[in-house]
Biopython code that builds the backbone (N, CA, C, O; Angstrom):
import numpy as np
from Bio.PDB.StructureBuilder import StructureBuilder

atoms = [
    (1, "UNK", "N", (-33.898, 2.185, 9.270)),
    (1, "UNK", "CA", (-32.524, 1.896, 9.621)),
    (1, "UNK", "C", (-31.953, 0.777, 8.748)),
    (1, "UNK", "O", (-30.918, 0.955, 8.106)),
    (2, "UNK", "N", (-32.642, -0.401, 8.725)),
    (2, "UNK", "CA", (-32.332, -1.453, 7.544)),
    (2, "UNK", "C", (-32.284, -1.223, 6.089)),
    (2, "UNK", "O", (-31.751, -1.909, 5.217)),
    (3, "UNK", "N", (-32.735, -0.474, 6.029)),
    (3, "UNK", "CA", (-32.805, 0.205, 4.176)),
    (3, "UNK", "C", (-32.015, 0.771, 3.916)),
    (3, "UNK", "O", (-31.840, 0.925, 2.707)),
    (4, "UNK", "N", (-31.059, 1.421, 4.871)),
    (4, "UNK", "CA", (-29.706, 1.915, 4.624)),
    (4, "UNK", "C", (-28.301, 0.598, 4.245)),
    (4, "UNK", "O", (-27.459, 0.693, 3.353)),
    (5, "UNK", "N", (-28.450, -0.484, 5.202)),
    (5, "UNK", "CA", (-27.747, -1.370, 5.392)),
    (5, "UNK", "C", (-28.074, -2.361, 3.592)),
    (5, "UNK", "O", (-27.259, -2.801, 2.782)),
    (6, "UNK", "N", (-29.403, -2.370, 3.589)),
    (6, "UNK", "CA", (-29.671, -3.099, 2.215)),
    (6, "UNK", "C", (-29.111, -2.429, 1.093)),
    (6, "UNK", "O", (-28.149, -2.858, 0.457)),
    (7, "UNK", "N", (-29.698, -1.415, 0.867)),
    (7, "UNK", "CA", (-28.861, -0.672, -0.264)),
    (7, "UNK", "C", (-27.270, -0.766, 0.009)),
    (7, "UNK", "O", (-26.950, -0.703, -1.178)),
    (8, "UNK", "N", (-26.423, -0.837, 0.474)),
    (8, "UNK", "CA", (-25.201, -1.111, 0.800)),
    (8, "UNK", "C", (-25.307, -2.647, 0.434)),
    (8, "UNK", "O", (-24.450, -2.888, -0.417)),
    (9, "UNK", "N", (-25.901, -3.566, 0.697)),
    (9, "UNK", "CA", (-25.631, -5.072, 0.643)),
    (9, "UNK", "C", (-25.805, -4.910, -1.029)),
    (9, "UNK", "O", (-24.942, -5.455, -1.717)),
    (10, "UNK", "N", (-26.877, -4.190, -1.691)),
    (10, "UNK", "CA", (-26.794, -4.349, -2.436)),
    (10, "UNK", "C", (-25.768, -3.847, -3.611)),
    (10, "UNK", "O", (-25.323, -4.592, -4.484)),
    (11, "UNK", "N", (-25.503, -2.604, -3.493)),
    (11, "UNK", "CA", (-23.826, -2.175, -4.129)),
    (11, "UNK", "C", (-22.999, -3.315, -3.906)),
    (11, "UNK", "O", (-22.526, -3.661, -4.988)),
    (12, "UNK", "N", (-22.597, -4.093, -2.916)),
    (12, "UNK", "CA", (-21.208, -4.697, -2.608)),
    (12, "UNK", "C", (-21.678, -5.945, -3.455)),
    (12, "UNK", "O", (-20.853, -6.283, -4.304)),
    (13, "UNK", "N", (-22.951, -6.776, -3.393)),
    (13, "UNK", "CA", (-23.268, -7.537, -4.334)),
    (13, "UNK", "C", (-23.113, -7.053, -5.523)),
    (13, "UNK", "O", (-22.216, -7.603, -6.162)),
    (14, "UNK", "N", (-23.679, -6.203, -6.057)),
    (14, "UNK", "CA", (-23.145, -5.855, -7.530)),
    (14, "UNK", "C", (-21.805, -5.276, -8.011)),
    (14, "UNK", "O", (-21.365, -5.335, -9.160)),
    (15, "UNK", "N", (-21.268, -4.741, -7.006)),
    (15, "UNK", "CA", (-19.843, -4.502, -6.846)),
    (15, "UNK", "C", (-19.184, -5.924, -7.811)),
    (15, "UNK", "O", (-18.879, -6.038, -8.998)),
    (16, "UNK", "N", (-19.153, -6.983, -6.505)),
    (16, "UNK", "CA", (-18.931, -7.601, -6.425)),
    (16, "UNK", "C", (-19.031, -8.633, -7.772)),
    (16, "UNK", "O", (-18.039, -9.137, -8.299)),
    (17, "UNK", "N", (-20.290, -8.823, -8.175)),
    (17, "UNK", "CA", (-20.520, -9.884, -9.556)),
    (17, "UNK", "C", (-20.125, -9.135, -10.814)),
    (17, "UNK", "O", (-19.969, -9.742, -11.873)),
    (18, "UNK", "N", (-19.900, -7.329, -10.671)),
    (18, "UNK", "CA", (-19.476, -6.897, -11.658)),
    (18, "UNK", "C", (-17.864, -7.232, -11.420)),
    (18, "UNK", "O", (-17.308, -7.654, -12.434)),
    (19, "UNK", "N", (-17.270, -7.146, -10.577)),
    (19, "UNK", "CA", (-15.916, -7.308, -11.142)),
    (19, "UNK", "C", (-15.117, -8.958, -11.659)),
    (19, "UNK", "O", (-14.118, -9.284, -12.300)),
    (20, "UNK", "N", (-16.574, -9.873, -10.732)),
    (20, "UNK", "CA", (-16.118, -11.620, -11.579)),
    (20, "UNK", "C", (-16.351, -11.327, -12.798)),
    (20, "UNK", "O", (-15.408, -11.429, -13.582)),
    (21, "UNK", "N", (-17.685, -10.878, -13.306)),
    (21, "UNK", "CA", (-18.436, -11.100, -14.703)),
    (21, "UNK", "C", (-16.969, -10.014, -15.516)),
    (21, "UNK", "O", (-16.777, -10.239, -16.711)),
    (22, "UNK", "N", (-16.365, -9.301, -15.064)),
    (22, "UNK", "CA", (-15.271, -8.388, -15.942)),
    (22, "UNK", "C", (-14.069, -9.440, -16.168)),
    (22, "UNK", "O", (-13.448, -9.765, -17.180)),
    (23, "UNK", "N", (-13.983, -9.872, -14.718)),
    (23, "UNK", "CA", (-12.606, -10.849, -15.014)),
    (23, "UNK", "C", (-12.658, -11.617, -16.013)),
    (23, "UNK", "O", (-12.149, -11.441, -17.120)),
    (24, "UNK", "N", (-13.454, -12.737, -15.532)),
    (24, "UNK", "CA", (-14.078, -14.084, -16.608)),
    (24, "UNK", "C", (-13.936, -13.593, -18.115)),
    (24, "UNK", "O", (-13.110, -13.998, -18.933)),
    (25, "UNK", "N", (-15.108, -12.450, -18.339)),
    (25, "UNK", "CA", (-15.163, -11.953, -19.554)),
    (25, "UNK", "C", (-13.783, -11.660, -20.203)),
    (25, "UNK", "O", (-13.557, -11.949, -21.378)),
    (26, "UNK", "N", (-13.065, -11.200, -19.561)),
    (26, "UNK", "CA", (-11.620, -10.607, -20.626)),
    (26, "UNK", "C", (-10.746, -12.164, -20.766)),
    (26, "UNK", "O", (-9.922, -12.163, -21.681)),
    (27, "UNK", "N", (-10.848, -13.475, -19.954)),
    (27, "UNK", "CA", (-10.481, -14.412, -20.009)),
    (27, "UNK", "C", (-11.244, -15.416, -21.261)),
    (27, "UNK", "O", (-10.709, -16.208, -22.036)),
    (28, "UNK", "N", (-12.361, -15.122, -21.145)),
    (28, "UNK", "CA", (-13.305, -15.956, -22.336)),
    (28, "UNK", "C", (-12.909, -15.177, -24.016)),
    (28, "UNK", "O", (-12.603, -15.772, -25.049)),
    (29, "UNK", "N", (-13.060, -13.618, -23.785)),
    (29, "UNK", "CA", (-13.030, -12.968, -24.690)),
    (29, "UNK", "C", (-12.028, -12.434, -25.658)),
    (29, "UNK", "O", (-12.009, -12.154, -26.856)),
    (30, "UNK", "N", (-11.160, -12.407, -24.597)),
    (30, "UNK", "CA", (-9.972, -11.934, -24.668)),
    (30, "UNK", "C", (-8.751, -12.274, -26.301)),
    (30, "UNK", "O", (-8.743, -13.505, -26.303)),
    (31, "UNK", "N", (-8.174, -11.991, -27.077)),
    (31, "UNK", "CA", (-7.587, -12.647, -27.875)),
    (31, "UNK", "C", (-6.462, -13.712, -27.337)),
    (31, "UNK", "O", (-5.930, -13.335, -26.293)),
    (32, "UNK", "N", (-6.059, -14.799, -27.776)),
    (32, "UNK", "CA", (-5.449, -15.695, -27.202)),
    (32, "UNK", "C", (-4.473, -15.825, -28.398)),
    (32, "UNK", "O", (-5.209, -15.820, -29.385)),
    (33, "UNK", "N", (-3.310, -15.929, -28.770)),
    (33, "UNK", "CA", (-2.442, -16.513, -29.542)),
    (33, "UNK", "C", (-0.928, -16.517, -28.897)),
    (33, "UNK", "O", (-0.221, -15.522, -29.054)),
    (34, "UNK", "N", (-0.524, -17.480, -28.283)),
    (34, "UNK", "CA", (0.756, -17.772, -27.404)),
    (34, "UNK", "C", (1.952, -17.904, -28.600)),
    (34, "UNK", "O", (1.541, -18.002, -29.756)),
    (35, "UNK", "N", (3.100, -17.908, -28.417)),
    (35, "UNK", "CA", (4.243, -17.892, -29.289)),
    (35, "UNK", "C", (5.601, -17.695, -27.917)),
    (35, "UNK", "O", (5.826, -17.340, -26.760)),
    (36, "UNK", "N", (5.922, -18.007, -28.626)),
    (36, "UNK", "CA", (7.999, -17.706, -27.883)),
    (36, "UNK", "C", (8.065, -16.572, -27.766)),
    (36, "UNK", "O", (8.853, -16.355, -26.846)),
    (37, "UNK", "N", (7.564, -15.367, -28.301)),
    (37, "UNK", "CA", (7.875, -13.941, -28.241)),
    (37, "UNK", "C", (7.371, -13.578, -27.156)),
    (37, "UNK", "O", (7.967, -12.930, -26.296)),
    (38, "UNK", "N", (6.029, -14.030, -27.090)),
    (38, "UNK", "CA", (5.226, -13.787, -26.208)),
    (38, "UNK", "C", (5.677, -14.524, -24.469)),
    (38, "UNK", "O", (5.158, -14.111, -23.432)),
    (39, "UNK", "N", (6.399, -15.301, -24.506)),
    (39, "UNK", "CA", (6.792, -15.805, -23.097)),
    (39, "UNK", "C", (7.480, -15.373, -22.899)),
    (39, "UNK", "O", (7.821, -15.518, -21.725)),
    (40, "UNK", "N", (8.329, -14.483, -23.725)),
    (40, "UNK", "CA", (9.764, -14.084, -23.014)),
    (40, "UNK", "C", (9.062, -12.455, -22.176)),
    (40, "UNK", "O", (8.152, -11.736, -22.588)),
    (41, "UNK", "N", (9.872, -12.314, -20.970)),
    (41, "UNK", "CA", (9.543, -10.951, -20.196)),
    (41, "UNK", "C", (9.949, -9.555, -21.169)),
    (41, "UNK", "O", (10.784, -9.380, -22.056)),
    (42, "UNK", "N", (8.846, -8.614, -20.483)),
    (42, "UNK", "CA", (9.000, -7.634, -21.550)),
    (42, "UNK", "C", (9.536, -6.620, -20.459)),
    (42, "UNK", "O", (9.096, -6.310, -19.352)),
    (43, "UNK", "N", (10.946, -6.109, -21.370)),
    (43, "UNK", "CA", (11.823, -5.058, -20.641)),
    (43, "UNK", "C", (12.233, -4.125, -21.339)),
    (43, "UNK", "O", (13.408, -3.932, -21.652)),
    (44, "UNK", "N", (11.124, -3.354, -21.692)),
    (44, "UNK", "CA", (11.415, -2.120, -22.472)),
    (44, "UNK", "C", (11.857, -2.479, -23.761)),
    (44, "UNK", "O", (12.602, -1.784, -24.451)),
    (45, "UNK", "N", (11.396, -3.555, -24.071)),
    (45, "UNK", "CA", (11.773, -3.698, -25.624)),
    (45, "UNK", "C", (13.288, -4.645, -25.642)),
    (45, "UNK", "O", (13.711, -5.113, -26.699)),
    (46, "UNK", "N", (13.990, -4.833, -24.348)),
    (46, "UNK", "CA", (15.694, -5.371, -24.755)),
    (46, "UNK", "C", (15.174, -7.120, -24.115)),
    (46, "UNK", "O", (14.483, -7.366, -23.126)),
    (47, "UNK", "N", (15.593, -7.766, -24.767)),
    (47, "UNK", "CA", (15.387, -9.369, -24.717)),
    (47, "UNK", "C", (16.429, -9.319, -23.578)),
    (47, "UNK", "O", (17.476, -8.821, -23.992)),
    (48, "UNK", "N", (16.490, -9.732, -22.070)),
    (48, "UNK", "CA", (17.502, -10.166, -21.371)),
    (48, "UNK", "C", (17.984, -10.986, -21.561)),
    (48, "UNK", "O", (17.408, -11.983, -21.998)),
    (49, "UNK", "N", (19.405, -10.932, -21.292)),
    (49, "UNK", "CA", (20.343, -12.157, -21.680)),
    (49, "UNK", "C", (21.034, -12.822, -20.402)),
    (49, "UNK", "O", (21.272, -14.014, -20.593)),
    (50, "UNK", "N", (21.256, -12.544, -19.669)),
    (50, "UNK", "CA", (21.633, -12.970, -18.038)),
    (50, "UNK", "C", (21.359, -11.909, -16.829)),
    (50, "UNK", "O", (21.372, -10.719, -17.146)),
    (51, "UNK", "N", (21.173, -12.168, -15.802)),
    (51, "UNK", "CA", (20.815, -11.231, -14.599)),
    (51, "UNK", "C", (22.120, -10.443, -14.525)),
    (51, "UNK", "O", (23.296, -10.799, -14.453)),
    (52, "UNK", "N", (21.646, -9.508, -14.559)),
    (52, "UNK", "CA", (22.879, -8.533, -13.944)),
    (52, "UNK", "C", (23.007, -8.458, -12.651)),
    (52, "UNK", "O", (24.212, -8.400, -12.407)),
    (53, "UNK", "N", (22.289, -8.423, -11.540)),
    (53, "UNK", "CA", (22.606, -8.330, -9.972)),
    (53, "UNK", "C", (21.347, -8.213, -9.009)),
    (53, "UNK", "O", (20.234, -7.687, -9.003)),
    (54, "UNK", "N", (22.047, -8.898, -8.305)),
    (54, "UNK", "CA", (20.841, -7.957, -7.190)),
    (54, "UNK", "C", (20.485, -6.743, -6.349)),
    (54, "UNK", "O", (21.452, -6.409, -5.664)),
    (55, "UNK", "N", (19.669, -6.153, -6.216)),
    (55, "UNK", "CA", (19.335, -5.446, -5.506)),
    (55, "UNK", "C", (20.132, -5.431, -4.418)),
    (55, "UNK", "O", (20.471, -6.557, -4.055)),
    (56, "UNK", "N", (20.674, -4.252, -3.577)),
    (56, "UNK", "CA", (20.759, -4.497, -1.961)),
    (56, "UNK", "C", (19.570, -4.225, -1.445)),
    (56, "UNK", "O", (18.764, -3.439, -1.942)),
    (57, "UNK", "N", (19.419, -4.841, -0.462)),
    (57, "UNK", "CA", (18.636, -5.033, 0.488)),
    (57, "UNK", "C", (18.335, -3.683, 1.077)),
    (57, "UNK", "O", (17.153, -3.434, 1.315)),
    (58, "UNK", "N", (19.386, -2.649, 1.380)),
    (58, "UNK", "CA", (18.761, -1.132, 1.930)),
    (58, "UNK", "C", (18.058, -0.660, 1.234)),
    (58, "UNK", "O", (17.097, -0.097, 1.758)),
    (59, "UNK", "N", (18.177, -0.637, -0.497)),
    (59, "UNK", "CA", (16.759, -0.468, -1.269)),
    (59, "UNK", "C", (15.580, -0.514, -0.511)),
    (59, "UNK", "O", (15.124, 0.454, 0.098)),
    (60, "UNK", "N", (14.980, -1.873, -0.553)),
    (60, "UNK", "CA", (14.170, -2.088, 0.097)),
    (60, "UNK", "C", (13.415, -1.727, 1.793)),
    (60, "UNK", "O", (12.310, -1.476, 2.273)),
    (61, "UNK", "N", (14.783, -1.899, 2.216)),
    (61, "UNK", "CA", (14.706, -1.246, 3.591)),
    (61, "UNK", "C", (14.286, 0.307, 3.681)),
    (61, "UNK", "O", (13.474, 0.695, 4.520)),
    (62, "UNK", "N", (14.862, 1.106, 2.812)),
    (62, "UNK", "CA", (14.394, 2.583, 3.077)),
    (62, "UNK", "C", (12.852, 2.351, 2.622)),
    (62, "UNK", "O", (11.941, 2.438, 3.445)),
    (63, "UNK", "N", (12.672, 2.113, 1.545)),
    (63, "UNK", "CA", (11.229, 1.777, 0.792)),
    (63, "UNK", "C", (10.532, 1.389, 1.765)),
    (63, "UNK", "O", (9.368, 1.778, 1.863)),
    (64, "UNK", "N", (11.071, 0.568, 2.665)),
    (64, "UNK", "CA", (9.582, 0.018, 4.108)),
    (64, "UNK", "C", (9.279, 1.206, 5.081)),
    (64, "UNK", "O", (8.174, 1.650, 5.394)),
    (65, "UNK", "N", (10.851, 1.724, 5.592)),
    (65, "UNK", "CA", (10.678, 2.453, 6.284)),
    (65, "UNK", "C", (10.029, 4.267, 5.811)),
    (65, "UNK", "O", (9.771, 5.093, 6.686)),
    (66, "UNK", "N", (9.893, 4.521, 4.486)),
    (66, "UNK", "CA", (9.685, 5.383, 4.156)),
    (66, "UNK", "C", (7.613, 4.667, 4.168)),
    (66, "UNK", "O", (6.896, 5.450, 4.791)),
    (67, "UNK", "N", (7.407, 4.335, 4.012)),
    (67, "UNK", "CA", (6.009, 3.607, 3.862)),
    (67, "UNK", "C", (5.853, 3.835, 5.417)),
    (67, "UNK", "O", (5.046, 4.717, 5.714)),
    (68, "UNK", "N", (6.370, 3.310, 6.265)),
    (68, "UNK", "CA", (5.847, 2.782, 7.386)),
    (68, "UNK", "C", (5.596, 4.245, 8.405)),
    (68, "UNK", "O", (4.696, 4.405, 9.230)),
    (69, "UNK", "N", (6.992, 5.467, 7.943)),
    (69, "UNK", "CA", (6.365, 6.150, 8.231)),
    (69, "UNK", "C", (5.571, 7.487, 7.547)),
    (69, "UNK", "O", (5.029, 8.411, 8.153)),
    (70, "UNK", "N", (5.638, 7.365, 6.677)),
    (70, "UNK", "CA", (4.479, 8.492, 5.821)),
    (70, "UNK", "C", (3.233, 7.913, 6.210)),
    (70, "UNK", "O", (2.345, 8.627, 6.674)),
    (71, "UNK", "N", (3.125, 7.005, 6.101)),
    (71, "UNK", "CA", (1.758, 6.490, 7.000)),
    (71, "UNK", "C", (1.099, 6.819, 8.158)),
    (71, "UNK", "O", (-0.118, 6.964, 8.266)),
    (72, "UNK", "N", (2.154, 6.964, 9.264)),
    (72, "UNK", "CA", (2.013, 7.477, 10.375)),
    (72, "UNK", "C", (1.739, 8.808, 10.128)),
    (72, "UNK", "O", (0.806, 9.200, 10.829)),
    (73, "UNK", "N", (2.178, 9.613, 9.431)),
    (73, "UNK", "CA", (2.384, 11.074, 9.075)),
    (73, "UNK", "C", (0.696, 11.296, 8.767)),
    (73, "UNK", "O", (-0.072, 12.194, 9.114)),
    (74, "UNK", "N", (0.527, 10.255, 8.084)),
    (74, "UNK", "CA", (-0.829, 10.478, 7.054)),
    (74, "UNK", "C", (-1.933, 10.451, 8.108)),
    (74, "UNK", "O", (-2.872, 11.239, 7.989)),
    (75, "UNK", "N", (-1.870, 9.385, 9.384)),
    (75, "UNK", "CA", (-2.822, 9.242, 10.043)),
    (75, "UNK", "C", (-2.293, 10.550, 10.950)),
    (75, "UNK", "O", (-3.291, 10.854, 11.603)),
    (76, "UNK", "N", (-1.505, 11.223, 11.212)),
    (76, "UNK", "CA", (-2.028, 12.195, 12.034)),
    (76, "UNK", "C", (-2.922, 13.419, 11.510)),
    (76, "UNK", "O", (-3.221, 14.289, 12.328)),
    (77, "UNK", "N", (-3.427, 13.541, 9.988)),
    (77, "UNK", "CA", (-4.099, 14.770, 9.664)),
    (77, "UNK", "C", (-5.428, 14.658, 10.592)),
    (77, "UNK", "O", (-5.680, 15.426, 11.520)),
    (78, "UNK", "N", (-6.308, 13.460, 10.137)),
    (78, "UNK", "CA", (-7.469, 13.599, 10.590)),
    (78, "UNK", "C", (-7.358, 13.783, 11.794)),
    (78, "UNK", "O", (-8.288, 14.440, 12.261)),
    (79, "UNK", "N", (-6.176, 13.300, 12.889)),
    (79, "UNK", "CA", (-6.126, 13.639, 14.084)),
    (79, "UNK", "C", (-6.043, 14.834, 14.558)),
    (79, "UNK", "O", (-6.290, 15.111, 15.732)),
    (80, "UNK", "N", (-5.698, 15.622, 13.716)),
    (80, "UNK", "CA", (-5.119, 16.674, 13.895)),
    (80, "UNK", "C", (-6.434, 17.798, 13.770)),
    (80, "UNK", "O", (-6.782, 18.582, 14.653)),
    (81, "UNK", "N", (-6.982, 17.651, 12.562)),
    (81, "UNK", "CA", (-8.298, 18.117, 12.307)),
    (81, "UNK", "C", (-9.069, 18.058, 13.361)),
    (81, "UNK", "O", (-9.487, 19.178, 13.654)),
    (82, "UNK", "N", (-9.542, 16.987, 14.257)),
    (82, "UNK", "CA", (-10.863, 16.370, 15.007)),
    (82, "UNK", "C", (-10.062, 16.733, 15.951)),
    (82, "UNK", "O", (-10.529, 16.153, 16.931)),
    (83, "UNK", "N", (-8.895, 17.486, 16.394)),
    (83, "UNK", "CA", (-8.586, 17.553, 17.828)),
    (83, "UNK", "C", (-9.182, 18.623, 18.956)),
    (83, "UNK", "O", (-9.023, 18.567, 20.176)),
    (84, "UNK", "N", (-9.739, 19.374, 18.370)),
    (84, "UNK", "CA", (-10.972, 20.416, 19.286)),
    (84, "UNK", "C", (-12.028, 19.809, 19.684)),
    (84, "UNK", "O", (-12.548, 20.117, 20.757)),
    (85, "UNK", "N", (-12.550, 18.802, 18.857)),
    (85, "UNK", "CA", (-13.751, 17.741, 19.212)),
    (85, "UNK", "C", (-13.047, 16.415, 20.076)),
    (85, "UNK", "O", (-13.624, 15.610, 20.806)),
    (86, "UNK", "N", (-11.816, 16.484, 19.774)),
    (86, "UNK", "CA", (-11.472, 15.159, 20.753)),
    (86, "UNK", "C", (-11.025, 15.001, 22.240)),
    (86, "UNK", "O", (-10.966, 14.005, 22.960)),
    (87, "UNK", "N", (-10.675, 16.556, 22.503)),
    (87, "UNK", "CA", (-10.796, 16.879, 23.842)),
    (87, "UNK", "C", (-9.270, 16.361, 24.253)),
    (87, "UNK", "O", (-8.300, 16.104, 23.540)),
    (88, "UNK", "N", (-9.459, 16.309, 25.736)),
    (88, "UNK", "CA", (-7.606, 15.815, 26.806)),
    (88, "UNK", "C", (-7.906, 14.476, 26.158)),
    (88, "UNK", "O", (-6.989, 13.992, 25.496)),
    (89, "UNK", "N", (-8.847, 13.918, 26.229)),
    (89, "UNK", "CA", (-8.421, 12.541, 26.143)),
    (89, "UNK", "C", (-7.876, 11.977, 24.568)),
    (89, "UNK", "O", (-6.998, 11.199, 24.196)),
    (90, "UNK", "N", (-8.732, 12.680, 24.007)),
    (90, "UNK", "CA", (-8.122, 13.001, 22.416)),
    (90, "UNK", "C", (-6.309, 12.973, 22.348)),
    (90, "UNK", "O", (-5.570, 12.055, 21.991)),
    (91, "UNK", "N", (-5.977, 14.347, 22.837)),
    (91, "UNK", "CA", (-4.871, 14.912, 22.456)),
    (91, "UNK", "C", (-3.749, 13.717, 23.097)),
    (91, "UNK", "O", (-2.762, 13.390, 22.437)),
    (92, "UNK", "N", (-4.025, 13.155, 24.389)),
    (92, "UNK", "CA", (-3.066, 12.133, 25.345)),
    (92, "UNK", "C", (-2.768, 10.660, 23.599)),
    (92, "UNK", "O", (-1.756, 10.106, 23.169)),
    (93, "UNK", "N", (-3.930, 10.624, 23.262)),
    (93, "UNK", "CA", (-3.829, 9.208, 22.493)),
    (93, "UNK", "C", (-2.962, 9.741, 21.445)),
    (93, "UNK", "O", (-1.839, 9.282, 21.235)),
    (94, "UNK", "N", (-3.496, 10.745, 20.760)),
    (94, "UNK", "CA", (-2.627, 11.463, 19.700)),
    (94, "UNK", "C", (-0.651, 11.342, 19.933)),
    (94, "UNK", "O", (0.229, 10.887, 19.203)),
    (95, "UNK", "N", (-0.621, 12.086, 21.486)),
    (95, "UNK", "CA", (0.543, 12.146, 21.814)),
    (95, "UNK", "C", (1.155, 11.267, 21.879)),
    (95, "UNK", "O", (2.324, 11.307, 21.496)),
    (96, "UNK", "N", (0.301, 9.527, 22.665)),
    (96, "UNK", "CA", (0.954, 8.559, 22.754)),
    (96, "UNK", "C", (1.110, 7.957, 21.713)),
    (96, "UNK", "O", (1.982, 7.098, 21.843)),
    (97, "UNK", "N", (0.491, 8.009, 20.299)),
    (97, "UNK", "CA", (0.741, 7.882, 19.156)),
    (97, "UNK", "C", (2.011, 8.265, 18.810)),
    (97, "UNK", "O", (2.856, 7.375, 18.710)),
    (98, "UNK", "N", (2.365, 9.566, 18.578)),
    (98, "UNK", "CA", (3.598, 10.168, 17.989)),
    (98, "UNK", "C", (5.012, 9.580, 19.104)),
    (98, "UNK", "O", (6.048, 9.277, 18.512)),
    (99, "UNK", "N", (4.996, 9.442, 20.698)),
    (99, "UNK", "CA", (5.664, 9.069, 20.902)),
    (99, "UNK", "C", (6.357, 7.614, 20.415)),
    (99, "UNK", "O", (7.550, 7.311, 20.440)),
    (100, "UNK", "N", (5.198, 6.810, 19.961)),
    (100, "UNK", "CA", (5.460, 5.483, 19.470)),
    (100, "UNK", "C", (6.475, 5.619, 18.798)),
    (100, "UNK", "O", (7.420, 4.830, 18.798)),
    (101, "UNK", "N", (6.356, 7.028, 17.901)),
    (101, "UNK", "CA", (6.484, 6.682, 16.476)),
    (101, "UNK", "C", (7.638, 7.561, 16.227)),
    (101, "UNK", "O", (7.989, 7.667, 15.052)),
    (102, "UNK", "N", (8.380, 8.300, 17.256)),
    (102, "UNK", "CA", (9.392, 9.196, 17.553)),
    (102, "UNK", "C", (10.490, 8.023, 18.012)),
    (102, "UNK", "O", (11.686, 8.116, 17.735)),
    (103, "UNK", "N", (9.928, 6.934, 18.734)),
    (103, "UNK", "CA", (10.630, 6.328, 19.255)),
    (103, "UNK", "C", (11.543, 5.562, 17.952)),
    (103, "UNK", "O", (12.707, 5.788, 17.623)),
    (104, "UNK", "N", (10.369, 4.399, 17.248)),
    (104, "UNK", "CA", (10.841, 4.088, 16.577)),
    (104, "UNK", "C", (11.654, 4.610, 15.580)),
    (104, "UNK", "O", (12.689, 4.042, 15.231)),
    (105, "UNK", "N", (11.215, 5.770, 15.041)),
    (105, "UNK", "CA", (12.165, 6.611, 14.268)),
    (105, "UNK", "C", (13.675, 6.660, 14.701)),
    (105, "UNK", "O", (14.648, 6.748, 13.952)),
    (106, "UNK", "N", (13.658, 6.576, 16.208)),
    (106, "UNK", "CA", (14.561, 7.529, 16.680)),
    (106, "UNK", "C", (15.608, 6.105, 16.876)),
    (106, "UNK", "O", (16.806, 6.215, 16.616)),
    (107, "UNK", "N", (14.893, 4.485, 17.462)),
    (107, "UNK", "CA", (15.391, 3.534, 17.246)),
    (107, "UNK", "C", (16.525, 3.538, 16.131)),
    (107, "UNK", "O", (17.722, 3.757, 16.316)),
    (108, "UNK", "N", (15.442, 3.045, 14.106)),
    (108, "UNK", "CA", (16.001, 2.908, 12.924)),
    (108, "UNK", "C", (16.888, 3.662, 13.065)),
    (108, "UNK", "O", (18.020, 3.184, 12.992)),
    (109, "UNK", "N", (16.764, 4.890, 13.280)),
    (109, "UNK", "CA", (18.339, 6.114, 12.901)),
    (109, "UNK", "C", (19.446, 5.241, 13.652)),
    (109, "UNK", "O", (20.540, 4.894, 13.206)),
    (110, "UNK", "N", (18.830, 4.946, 15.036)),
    (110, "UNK", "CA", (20.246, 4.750, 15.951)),
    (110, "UNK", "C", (20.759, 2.950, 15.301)),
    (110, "UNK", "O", (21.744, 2.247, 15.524)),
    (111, "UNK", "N", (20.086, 2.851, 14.838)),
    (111, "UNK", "CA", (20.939, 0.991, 14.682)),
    (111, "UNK", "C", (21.041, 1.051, 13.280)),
    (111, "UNK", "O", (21.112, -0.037, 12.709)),
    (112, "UNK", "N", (21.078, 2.583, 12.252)),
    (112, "UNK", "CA", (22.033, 2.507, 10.926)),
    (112, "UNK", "C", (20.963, 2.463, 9.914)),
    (112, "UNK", "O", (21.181, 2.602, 8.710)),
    (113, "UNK", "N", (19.628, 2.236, 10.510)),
    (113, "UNK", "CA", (18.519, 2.166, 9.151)),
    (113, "UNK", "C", (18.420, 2.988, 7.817)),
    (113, "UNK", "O", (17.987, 2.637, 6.720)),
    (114, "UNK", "N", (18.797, 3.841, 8.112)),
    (114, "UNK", "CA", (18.892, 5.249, 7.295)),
    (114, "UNK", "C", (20.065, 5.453, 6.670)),
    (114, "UNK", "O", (20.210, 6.167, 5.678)),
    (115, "UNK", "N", (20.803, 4.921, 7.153)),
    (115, "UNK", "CA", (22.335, 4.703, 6.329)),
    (115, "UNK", "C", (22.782, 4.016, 5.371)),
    (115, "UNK", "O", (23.016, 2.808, 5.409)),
    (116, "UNK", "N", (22.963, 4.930, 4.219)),
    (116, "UNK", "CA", (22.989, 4.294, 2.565)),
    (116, "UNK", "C", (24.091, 4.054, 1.792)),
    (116, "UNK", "O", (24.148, 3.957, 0.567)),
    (117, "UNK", "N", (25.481, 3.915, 3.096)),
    (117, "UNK", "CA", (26.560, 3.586, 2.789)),
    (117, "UNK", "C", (26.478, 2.058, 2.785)),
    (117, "UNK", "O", (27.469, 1.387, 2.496)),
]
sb = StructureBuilder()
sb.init_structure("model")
sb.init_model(0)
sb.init_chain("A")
sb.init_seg("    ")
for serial, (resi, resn, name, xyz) in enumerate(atoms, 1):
    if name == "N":
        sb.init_residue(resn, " ", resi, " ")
    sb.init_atom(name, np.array(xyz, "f"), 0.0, 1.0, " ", f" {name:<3s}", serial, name[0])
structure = sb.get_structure()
């Protein structure tokens, strides 16, 4: 039973010292020559000259809410799969899941979330 758990300790240890020993290395190794060209941000090749604007904020807002629920979406496959093995009590959690998540949906719509005017 422990020889399963070791071999695992041991991947995540080497996991692990391989990705310092990668970092470090491209920092030690790495070519270094700094200049003015080099500090300025790279935007497709055009040197910015003043900010043009900001973002609105619903940008972002759809972007959360599109995340927050494809996510939900995503966790119902496996649920969905394992639901012959998960039995009534299975299907109740499942359900009380989606109601959560009907709700909230159903919330964002009603207080304008979705609205890109």
């Amino acid at each position: 039973m422990t020889q399963s758990y070791v071999a695992l300790l041991v991947y995540l240890v080497v996991a692990l010292a391989l990705a310092v020993v990668l970092s470090f290395a491209s920092q030690w190794l790495g070519p270094r020559h700094p200049g003015a060209v080099k500090a300025l941000p790279y935007e497709s090749g055009i040197v910015p000259e003043a900010p043009v604007g900001y973002f609105s904020v619903r940008f972002y807002r759809v972007a959360m809410f599109f995340l927050v629920f494809d996510v939900a979406v995503v966790a119902l496959y496996p649920w969905a799969t394992a639901l012959r093995h998960l039995g009534l009590p299975g299907l109740l959690r499942g359900l009380g899941f989606l109601v959560v998540v009907v709700l909230a949906f159903a919330y964002a719509w009603k207080r304008g979330g979705f609205r890109w005017d």
